[in-house]
C-alpha positions as CSV (number, residue, x, y, z in Angstrom):
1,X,-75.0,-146.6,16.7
2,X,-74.9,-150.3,17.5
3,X,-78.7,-150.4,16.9
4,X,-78.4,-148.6,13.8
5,X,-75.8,-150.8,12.3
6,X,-77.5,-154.2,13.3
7,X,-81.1,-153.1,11.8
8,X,-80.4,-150.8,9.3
9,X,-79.5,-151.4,5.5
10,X,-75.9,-150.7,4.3
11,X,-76.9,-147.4,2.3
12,X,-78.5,-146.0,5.5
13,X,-76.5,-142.7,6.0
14,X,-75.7,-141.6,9.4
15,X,-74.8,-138.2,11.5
16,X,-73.8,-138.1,14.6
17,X,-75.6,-134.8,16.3
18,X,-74.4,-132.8,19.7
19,X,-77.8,-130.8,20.9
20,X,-77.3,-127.9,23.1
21,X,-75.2,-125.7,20.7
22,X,-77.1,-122.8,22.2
23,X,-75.1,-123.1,25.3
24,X,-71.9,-122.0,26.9
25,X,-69.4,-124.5,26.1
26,X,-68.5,-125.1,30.1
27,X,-72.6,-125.7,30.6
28,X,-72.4,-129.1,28.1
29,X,-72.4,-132.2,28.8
30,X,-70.3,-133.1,25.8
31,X,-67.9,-130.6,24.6
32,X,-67.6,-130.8,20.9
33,X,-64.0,-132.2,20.4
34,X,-65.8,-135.5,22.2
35,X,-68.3,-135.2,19.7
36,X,-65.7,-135.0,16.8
37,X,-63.8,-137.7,18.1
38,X,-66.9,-140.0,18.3
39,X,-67.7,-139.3,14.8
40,X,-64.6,-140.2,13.9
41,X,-64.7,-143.5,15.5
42,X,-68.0,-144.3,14.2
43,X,-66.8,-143.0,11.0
44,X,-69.9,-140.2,10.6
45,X,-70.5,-136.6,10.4
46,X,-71.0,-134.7,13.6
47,X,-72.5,-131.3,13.9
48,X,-73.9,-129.3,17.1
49,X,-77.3,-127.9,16.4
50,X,-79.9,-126.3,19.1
51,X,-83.5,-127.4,19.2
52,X,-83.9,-124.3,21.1
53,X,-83.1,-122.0,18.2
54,X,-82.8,-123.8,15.5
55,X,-78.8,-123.0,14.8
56,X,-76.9,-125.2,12.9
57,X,-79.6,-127.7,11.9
58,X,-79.6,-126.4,8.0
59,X,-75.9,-126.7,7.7
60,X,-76.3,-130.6,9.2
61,X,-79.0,-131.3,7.0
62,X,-76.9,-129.8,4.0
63,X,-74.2,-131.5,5.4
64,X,-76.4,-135.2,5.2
65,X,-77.8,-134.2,1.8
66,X,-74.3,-133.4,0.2
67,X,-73.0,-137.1,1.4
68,X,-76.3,-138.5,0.2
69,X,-75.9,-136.9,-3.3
70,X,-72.2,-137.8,-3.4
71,X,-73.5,-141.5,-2.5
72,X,-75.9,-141.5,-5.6
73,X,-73.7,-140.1,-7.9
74,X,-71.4,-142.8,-7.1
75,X,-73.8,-145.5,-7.1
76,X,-75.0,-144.5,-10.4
77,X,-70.9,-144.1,-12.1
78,X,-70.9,-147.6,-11.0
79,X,-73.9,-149.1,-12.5
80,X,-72.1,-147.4,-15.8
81,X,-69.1,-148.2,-15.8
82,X,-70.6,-152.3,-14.9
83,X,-73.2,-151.6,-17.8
84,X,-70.3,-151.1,-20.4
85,X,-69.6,-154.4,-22.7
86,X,-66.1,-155.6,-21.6
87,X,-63.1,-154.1,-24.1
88,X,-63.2,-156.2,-27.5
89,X,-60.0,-158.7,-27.5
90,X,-57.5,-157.6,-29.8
91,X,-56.8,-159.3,-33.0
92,X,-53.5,-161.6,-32.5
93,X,-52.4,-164.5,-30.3
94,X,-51.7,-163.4,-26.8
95,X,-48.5,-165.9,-25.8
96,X,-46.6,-165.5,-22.4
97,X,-43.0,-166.5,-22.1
98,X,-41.4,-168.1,-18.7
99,X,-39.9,-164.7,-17.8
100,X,-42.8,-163.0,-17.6
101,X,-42.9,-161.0,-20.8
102,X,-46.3,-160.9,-22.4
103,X,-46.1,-160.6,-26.5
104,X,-48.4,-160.6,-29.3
105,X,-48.0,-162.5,-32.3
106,X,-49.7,-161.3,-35.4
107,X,-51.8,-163.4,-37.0
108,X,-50.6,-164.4,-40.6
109,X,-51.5,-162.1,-43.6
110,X,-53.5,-163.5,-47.0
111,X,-51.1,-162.3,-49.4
112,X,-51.8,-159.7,-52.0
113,X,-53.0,-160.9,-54.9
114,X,-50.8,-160.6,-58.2
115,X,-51.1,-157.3,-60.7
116,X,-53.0,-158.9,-63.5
């Protein structure tokens, strides 16, 4: 993981795989509660797949997909939301008083003119 971090970009997205899923849980080298703890501690997803058959790969690929997508999405709300013009300042004098109270003071009216 240490390799990964030091060369890879910050919007690499990583999973941490346990191979061997095909076998008997007493004939692995890692059982998969070590697996789930070190993806925890590296802060990934961990799945147990089997090159052999095949099972599990789909869901971890699904898995990487979904995080990737959710990544986007997220990426993309925040390019909006820093796209958007800032609020437009209200009309009045902003004044703040020692205590901490913020008020606004209207700005003084033209007065109407007179009924002719």
């Amino acid at each position: 993981m240490s390799t990964i971090t030091q060369h890879a970009t910050n919007h690499v997205h990583k999973m941490l795989l346990g191979n061997k899923a095909d076998l008997p849980a007493d004939q692995r080298d890692v059982d998969t509660a070590q697996g789930q703890a070190a993806g925890e501690e590296y802060g990934v997803r961990f799945a147990e797949v089997s090159a052999k058959d095949g099972s599990g790969v789909v869901d971890a690929l699904s898995g990487m997909v979904e995080d990737i997508v959710a990544g986007l999405e997220a990426q993309r709300r925040e390019k909006e939301r820093l796209a958007r013009p800032p609020p437009r300042a209200r009309r009045g004098i902003w004044a703040m008083f020692g205590c901490g109270v913020v008020a606004e003071v209207a700005e003084p009216r033209a007065a109407p003119a007179p009924p002719r």
